[in-house]
C-alpha positions as CSV (number, residue, x, y, z in Angstrom):
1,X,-11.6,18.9,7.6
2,X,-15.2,19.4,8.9
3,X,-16.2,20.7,12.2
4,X,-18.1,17.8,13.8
5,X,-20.7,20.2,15.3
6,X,-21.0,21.6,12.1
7,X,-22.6,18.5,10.3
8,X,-24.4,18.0,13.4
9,X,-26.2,21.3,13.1
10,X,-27.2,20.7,9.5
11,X,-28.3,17.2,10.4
12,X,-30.6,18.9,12.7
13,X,-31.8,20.8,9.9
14,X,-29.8,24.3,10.1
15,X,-29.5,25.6,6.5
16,X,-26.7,27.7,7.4
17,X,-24.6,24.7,8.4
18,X,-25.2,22.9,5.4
19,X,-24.2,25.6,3.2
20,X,-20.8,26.2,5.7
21,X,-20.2,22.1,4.6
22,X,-20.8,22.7,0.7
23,X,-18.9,26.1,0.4
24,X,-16.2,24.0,2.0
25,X,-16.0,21.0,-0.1
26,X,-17.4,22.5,-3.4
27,X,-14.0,22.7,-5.2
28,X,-12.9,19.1,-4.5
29,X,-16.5,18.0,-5.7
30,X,-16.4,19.6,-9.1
31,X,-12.5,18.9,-9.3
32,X,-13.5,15.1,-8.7
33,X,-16.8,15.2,-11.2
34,X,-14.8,17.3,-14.0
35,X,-11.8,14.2,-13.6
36,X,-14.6,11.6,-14.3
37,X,-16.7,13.5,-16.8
38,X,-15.0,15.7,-18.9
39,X,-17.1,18.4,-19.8
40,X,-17.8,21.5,-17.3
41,X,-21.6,21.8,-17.6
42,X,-22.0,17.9,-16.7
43,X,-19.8,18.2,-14.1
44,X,-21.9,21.3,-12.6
45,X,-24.7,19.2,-12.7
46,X,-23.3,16.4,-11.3
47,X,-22.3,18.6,-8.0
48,X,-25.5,20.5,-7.7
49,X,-27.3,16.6,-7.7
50,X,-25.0,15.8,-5.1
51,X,-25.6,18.5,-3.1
52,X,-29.3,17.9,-3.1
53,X,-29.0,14.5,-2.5
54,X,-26.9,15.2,0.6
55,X,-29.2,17.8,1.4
56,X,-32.0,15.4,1.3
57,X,-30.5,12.8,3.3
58,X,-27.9,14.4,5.5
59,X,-30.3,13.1,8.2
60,X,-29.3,9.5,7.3
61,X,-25.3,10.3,7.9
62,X,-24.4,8.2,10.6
63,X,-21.2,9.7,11.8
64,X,-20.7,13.2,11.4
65,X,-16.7,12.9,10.8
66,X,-17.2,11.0,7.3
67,X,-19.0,13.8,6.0
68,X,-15.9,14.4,3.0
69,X,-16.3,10.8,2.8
70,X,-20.0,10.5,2.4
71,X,-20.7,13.0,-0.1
72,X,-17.7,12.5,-2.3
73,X,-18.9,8.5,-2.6
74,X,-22.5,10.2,-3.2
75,X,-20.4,12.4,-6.0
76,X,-18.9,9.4,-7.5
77,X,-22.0,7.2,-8.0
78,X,-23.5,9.7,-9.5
79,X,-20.9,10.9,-11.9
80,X,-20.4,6.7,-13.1
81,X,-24.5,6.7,-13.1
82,X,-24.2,9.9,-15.3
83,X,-21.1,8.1,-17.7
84,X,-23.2,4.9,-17.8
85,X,-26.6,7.1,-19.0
86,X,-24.1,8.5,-21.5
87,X,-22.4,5.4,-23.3
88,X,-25.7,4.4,-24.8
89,X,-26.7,8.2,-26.3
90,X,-24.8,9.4,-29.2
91,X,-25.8,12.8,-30.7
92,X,-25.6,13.3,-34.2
93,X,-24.5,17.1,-33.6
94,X,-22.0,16.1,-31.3
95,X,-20.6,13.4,-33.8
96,X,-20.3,15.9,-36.6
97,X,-18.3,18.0,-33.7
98,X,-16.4,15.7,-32.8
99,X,-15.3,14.5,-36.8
100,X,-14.9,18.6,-37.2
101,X,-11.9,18.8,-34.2
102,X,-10.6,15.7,-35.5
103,X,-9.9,16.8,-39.1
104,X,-8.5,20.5,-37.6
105,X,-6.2,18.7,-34.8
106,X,-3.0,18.2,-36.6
107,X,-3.3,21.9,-37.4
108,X,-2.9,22.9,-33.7
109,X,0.5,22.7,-31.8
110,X,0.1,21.5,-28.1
111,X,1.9,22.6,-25.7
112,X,1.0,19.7,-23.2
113,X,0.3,16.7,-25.3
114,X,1.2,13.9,-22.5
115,X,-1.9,15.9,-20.5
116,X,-4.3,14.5,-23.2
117,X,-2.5,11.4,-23.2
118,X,-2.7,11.0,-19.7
119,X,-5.9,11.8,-19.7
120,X,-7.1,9.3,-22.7
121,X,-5.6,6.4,-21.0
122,X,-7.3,7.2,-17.7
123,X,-10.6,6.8,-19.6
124,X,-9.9,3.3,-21.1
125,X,-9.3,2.0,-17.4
126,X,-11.7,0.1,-15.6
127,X,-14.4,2.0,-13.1
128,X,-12.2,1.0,-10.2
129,X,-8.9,1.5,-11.0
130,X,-10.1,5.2,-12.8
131,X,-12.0,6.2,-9.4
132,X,-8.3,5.0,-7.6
133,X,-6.5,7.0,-9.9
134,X,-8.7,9.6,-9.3
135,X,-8.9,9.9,-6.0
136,X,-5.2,9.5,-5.1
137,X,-3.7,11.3,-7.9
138,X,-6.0,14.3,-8.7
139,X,-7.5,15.4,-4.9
140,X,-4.1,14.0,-3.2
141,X,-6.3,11.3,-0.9
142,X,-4.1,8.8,1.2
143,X,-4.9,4.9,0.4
144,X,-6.9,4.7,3.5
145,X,-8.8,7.9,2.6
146,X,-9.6,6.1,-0.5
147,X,-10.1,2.7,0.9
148,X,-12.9,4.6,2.9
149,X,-14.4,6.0,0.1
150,X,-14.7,3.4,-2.1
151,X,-15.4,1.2,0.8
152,X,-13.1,-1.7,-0.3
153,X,-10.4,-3.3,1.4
154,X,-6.7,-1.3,2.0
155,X,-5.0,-4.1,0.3
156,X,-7.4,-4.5,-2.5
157,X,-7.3,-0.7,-3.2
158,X,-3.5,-0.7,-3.1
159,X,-3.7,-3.5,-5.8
160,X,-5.6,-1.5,-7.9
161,X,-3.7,1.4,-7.8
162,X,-0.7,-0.9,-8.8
163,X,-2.3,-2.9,-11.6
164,X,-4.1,0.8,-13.0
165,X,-0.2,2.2,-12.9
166,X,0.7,-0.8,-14.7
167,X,-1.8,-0.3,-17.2
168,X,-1.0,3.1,-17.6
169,X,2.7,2.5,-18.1
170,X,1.9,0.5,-21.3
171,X,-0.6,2.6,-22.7
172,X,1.3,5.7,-22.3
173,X,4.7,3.5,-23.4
174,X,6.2,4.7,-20.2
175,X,6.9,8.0,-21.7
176,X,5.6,10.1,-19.6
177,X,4.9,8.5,-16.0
């Protein structure tokens, strides 16, 4: 994890510190934002806003040792904020796209289709459940870990894990999990 002193340096303003804490963590940010969004340049642009943001207000971080903790929540809001902002704009390039791939899919032999699968039935879960799913399946997080980072209850998070694996199970006809 982090060096304590570390975040305490860039909390007193050191620039090299910071950028010690962001080269660190920069993987597992993009890794989380590409999960939730999808697309590669949204996801960059999700982690740079992040990183300003906890550039901004590292200052306000109360306890040095939740610094993986801090900034991935800071990741996560903004990557729901960012899928919220999206739901209401529809593109009418993107549509004619999207129609295009749709028409020259059965043409194309997958070698992974249970990835897209997986992957489409993520999306149709609820905020909570996807961010759980998330978390504890794609960056390896312990339910604690998560607890803390969604700040939410153990027991509330290990529910639902259990209901969003139950979920999962029927829309993926427990083929594949």
């Amino acid at each position: 994890m982090n060096d304590i002193s570390i975040v305490t340096k860039a909390q007193k303003g050191d620039n090299v510190a910071f950028s010690e804490l962001i080269n660190s963590c920069k993987e597992k940010l993009y890794k989380i934002a590409f999960a939730y969004l999808k697309n590669e340049e949204e996801a960059l642009d999700i982690v740079s806003d992040t990183i300003y943001k906890a550039y901004m207000d590292i200052n306000k971080l109360k306890n040095p040792q939740y610094f993986n903790t801090w900034i991935t929540r800071i990741l996560i809001n903004s990557a729901i904020n960012r899928l919220k902002k999206n739901k209401r704009i529809v593109l009418i390039d993107e549509y004619e796209k999207v129609e295009s791939f749709n028409l020259n899919i059965s043409d194309i032999e997958f070698d992974i289709p249970s990835c897209i699968d997986l992957y489409n039935a993520i999306d149709k879960l609820n905020v909570k459940s996807k961010s759980i799913i998330i978390l504890r399946y794609f960056q390896d997080m312990t339910i604690s870990e998560i607890s803390e980072v969604l700040k939410i209850p153990e027991g509330t998070t290990k529910a639902y894990l259990h209901r969003a694996l139950k979920k999962l199970k029927v829309e993926l006809k427990e083929e594949f999990i």
